[in-house]
N, C-alpha and C positions, 0 to 999 in steps of 0.2 A: 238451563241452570235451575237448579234445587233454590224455593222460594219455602222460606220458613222462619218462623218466630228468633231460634238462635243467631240469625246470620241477614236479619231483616233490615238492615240497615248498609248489609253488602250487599245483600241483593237490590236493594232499593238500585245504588248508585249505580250498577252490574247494568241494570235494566236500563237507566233512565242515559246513562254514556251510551247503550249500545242506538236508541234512537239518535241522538247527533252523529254517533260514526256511519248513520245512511246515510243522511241527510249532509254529509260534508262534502262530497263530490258534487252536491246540487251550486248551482249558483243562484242568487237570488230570485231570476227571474224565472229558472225551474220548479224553486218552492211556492212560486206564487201563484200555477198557473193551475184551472181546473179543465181537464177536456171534455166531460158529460159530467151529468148529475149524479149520476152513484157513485162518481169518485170526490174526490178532495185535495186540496192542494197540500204538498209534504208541508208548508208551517201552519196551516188547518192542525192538522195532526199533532202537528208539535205544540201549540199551543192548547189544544181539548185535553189531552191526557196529562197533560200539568192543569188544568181547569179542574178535572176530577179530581186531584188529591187537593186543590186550591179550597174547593167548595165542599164536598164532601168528607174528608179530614179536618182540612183545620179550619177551615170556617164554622165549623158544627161543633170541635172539642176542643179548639184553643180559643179562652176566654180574651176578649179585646183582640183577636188576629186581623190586621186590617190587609182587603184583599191590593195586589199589586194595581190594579185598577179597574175599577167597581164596572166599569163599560165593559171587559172582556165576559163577565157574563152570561151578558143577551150576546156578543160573538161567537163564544166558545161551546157554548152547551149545544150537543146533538140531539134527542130526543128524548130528556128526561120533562116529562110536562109538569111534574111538582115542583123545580127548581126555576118556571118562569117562563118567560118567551124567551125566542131564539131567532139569530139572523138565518132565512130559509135556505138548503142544502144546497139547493140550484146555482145559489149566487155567491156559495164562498170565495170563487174565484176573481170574484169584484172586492174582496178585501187588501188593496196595494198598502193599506192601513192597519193595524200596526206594521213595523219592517220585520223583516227576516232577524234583525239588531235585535228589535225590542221584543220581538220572540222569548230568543235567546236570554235577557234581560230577564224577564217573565220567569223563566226556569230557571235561572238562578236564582232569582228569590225565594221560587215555593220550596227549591231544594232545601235551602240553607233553612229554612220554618222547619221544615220537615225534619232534616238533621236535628234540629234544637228538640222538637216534639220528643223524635224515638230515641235523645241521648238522655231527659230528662224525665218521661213521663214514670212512672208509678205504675205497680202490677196493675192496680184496677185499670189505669187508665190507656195501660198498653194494651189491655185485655179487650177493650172496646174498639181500639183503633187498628190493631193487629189483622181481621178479618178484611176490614176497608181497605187497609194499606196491600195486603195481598191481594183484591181481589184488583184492586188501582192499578198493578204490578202486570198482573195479567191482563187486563184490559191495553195496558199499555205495549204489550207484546202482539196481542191482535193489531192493534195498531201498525204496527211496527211492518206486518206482513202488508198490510194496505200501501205507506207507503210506498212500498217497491211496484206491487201491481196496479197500483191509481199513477206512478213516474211511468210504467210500462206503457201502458196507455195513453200518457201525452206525449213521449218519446215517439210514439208509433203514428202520431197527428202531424211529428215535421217532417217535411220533405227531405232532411239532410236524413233521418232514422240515425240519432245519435244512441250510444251505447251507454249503459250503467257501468259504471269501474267503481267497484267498494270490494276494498282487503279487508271487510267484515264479512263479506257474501263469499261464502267461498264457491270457486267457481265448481261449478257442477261436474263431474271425469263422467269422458268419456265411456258410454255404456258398452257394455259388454253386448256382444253378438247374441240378439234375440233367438232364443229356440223357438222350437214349435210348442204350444198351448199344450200344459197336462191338467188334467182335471184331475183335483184332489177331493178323494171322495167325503163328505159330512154326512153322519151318520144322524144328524137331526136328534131329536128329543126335546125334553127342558131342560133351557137352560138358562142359566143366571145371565139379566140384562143390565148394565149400569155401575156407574160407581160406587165400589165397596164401603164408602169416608172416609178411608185413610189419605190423609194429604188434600191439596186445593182441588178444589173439583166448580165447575159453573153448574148452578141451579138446574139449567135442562138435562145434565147427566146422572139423574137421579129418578125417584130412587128408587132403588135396582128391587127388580123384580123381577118372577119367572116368566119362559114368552117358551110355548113348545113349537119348534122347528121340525118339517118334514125334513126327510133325506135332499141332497143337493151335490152336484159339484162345483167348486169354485174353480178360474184360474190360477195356476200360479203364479203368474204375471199380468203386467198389464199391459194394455193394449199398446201399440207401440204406430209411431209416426208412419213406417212402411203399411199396417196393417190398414189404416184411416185413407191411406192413398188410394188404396186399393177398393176401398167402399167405393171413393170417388169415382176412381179410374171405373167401375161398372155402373156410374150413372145416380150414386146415392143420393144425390140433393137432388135430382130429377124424378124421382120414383114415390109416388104419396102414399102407396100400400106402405111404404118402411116406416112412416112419421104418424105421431101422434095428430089427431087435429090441428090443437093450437101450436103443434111443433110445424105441422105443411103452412102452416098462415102464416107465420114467423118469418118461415122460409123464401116465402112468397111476397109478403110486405118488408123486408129488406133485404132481398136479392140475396142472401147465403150460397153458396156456392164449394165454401172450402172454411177449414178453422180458421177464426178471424186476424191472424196475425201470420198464416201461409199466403207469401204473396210472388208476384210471376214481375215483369215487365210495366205492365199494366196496373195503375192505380188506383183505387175505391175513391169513397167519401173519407172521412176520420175515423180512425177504429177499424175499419171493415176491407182490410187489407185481404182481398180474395180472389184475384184474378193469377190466371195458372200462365204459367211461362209454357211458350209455343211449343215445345218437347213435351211436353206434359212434367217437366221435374219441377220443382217446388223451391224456393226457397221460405226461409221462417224466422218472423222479429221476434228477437230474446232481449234479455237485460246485457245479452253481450251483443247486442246488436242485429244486423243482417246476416244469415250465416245460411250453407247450405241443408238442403232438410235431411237429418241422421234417420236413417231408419230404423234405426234400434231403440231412439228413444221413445219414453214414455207419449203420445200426443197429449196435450194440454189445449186447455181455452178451450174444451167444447160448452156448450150448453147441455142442459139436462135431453133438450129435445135433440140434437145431434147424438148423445149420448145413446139415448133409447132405439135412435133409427141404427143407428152402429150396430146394436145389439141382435135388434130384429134382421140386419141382413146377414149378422151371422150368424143365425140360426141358435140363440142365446140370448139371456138378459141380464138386467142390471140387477144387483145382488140388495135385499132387503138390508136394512142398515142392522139388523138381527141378524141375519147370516153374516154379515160382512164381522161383526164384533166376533161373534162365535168361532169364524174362522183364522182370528188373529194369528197363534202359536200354533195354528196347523204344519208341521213339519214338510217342507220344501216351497212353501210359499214365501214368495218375494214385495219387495216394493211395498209393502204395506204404508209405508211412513217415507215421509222424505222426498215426495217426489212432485206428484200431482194429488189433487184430493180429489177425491173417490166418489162420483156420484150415484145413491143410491134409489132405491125406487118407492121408499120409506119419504112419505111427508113427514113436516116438520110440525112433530105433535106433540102433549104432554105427555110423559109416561103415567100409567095409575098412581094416583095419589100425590101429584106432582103439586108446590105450592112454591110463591115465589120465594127469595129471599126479602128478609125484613126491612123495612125503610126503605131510601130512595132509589137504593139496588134489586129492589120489586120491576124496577121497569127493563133492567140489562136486558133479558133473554124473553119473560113468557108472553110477555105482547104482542111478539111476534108470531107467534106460532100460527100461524095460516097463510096459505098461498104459497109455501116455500118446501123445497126439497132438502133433505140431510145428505149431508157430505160427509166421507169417514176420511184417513188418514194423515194427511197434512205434505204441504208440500215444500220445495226447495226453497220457499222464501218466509216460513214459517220458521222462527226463532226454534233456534234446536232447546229442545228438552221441554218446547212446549203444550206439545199435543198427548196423547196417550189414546189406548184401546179405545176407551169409553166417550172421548171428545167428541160433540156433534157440533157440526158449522151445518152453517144453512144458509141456503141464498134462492133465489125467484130461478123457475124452468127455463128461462132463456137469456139468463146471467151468462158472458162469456169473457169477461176481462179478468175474471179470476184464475191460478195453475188451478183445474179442472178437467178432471183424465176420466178412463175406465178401465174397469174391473167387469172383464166378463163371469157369468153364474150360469147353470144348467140345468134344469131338475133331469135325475134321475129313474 
């Protein structure tokens, strides 16, 4: 969905129904529950991203706004440290307090504030809160994809392996019969890195400068479930020449074996669903539950380090998050968007002249920049219309609850 000043008050409600239309197949004690630390519970979610237009909007520009209550706070705030302390990541899932109810409660209220704000304010003052409310909008859309891969995740901890059913998700069709890999050739130079201005853009995708690229080929596809089997099937998580250091210690300190949601017979610990059924076939936990493994599909859930051994056993690598932009509108390439996000071999850095955005939105993106890999396209659980060319996610080398695929690259 198109987020803009004309239509900012449809867009508001567009966004902020389409978070309850996930979260309505949950029952209360699904939204309550956390299964590790980098995730968060679905009314976690629901109640932060109403916290940020709470405190950030109209706590800051509507005079006398009294917040729904003062305690959500130190609950709700993730890692802004100018706005206060904060209850710690680890333990949201110890939150049975407030309910699922008074969530709900919660966002009705800042809506209807919010409503009042963007029916009444004045150019000046729409002028000021127009930037917040869109960037609230889009944060809320990241959001929104966490949901489903933080449910994935504690879905994949019960033993019953219950499935996601949302008539918001559309289910994923059945992919087309993978061809064999063509390498489309990039003819390298300089060229322009970053977003142009036009339209909402995040601070890190800025601002755009030149970056000169040698020659390269890309694939036209991406890696596909049969393909990842196949690494297996010749011993890939047994072989240290394929893996980076801290990728073989990973591998080694929790037992990896297969992508962490390919599972056999046989059961892991939580999360780390990897043991292979006696045939050597696979099955694989989705949002549509237990299912058998399609070989045509994109593979998902690797880490950056499974990613890279991938690459090196098949005699290729993973594409600089510069070739990967450059390559977008290369004619016959597929999958770029929509599926899995695209691990690159690009850290997660400032571009030149890179500065954050003003006030308390200084802390969204550039703090983070170290210890983390860029990710390009977006994938099945990524709110359509919200990613583009120039998008960088980023997440830690041996992140794998997240859809996280490959894109093979070549040099020439």
């Amino acid at each position: 969905m198109s987020i803009a000043v004309p239509g900012l008050q449809q867009a508001y409600d567009e966004v902020r129904h389409y978070s309850l239309a996930l979260a309505a197949p949950l029952s209360a004690e699904d939204q309550s529950v956390q299964s590790m630390p980098d995730a968060s519970p679905t009314k976690w979610h629901l109640a932060h991203t109403t916290w940020f237009f709470e405190t950030v909007v109209l706590g800051a520009h509507v005079p006398g706004y009294r917040p729904f209550d003062e305690r959500y706070a130190y609950l709700f705030n993730s890692y802004y440290e100018a706005l206060g302390p904060r209850h710690a990541r680890p333990h949201r899932g110890l939150l049975t307090r407030p309910s699922s109810q008074e969530v709900r409660a919660y966002r009705r209220y800042v809506d209807e504030a919010m409503s009042a704000l963007l029916d009444t304010a004045d150019a000046e003052l729409l002028a000021r809160v127009e930037p917040l409310v869109t960037l609230g909008l889009h944060h809320e859309q990241q959001h929104q994809e966490l949901i489903l891969t933080d449910i994935l995740h504690a879905f994949s901890c019960n033993p019953l392996m219950p499935a996601y059913h949302c008539a918001h998700v559309e289910a994923v069709s059945k992919p087309k019969r993978a061809q064999p890999i063509e390498w489309l050739r990039q003819t390298g130079g300089i060229v322009g890195i970053g977003h142009d201005g036009n339209g909402f853009v995040f601070d890190n995708e800025g601002p755009r400068h030149e970056y000169l690229l040698r020659s390269y080929d890309i694939a036209h596809r991406l890696v596909t479930c049969g393909d990842y089997a196949a690494f297996i099937a010749d011993g890939g998580y047994a072989r240290p020449e394929l893996w980076l250091s801290d990728g073989w210690a990973a591998v080694q300190r929790e037992g990896w074996t297969a992508p962490i949601y390919w599972i056999g017979d046989e059961r892991g610990e939580c999360g780390e669903r990897v043991e292979r059924e006696g045939d050597g076939n696979w099955r694989v936990f989705g949002l549509s539950g237990l299912q058998a493994l399609d070989a045509d599909s994109p593979v998902s859930n690797l880490s950056f380090y499974e990613a890279a051994a991938y690459a090196e056993w098949a005699g290729a690598r993973l594409p600089t998050e510069f070739e990967w932009e450059a390559a977008f509108d290369t004619p016959g390439i597929e999958q770029m968007t929509g599926h899995v996000w695209q691990w690159t071999r690009s850290s997660y850095d400032p571009y030149p002249g890179f500065r954050p955005l003003p006030g308390v939105a200084a802390e969204y993106n550039g703090k983070f920049m170290v210890g983390q890999q860029v990710l390009r396209g977006g994938s099945s659980a990524t709110p359509p219309g919200h990613t583009r060319r120039t998008y960088r996610n980023f997440f830690p080398p041996a992140a794998r609850w997240q859809l996280t695929g490959v894109r093979l690259v070549r040099d020439n």
